[in-house]
C-alpha positions in Angstrom: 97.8 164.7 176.6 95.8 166.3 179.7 97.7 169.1 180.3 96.3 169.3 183.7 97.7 166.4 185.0 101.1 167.4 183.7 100.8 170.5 185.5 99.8 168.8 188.8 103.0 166.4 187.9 104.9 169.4 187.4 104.1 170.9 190.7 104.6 168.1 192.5 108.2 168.4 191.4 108.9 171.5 192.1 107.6 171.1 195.4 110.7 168.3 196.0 112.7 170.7 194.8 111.7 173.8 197.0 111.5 172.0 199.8 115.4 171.8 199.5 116.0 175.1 198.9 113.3 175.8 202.0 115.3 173.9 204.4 118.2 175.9 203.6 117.0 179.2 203.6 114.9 178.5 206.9 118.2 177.6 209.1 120.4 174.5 207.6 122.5 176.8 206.0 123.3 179.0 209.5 123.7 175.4 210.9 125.9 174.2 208.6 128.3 177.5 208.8 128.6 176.2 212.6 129.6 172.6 211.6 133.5 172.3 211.9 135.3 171.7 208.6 136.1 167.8 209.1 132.5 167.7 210.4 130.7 170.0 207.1 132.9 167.4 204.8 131.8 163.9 206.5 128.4 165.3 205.9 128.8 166.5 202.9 130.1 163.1 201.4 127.7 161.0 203.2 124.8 162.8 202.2 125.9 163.3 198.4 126.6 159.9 198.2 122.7 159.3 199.1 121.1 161.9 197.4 123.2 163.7 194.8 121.5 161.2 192.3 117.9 161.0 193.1 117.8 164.9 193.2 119.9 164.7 189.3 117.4 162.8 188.2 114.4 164.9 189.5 116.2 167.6 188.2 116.1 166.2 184.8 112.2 165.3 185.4 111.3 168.9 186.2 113.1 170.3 183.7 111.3 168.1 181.2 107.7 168.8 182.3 107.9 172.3 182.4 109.7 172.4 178.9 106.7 170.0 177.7 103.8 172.2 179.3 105.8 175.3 177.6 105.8 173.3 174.0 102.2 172.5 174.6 101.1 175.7 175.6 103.3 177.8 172.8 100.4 178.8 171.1 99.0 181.3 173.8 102.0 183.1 175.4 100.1 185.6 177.0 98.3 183.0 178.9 99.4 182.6 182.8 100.3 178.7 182.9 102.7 179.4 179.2 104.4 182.7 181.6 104.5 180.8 185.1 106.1 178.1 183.4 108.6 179.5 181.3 109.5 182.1 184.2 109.6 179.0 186.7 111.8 176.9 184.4 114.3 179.9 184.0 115.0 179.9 187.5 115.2 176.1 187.1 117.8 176.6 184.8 119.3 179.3 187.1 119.5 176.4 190.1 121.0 174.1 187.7 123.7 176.2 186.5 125.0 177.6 190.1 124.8 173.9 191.2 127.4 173.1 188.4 129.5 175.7 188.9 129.1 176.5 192.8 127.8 172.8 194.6 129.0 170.3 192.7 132.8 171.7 192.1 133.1 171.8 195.7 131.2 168.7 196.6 133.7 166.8 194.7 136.7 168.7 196.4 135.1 167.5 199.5 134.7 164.1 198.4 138.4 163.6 198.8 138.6 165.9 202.2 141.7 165.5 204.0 143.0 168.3 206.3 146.5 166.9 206.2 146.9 166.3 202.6 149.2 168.6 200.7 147.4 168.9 197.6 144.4 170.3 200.2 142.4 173.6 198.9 144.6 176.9 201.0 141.0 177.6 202.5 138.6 174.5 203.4 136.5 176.9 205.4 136.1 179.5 202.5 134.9 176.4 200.2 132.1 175.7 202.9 131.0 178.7 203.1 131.3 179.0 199.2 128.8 175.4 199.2 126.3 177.1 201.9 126.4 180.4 200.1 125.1 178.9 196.6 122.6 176.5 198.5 120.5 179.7 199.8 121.0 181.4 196.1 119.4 178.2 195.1 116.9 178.1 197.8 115.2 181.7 196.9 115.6 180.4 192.9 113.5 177.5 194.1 111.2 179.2 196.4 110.3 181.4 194.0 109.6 179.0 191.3 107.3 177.6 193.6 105.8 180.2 194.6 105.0 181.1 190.3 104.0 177.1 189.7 101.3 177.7 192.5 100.1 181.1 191.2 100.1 179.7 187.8 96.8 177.7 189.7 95.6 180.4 190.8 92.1 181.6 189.0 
């Protein structure tokens, strides 16, 4: 397997990812904290309706190359691609695990959004700024990821 053309597979992904996470941190997230509640939740179920399952599945992908290029590379830890990838698969699993217990919790409380309902969360506001607030936590996990995958290609 040519390593090299895992890596540049690799990267690529990451990039999709960042790019996310980049969005947020350079003024989505302030945007969205403007949006009214009725308005945050149409979006919110509109657009995880779209890409919820793409971004599961590159996700998955990512996660996969850079536990491959780790495998593959095992045999020289000290080397920078074995320590770029591990560190930048770490904060991968770090996105991961605030998405499942920060986004996706209240993605699917938003899914059934009704300000009327009585079974409604006390504080629909709160839960937005909850969603918002793990995006950017996400966004510098993914940034800086990025930021390691490119370094790792640095000589």
């Amino acid at each position: 397997m040519d390593i090299d053309k895992l890596r540049i597979a690799h990267l690529i992904l990451v990039i999709i990812i960042a790019s996310q996470g980049i969005f947020y941190l350079l003024g989505a997230s302030e945007a969205f904290r403007k949006l009214s509640t009725v308005a945050f939740a149409e979006q919110r179920r509109l657009l995880d309706g779209v890409i919820a399952g793409r971004f599961r599945i590159i996700y998955l992908l990512t996660l996969a190359m850079g536990l491959l290029i780790i495998f593959l590379t095992r045999h020289s830890p000290q080397e920078k691609t074995f320590i770029c990838t591990l560190a930048a698969t770490l904060l991968l699993i770090a996105d991961i695990i605030v998405a499942l217990k920060g986004n996706i919790p209240v993605n699917n409380i938003f899914s059934n959004f009704s300000p009327s309902s009585p079974s409604a969360p006390a504080d629909w506001h709160f839960l937005q700024v909850r969603w918002i607030s793990c995006m950017v936590i996400r966004g510098i996990y993914s940034t800086i990821s990025l930021l390691i995958i490119l370094f790792s290609f640095y000589k």
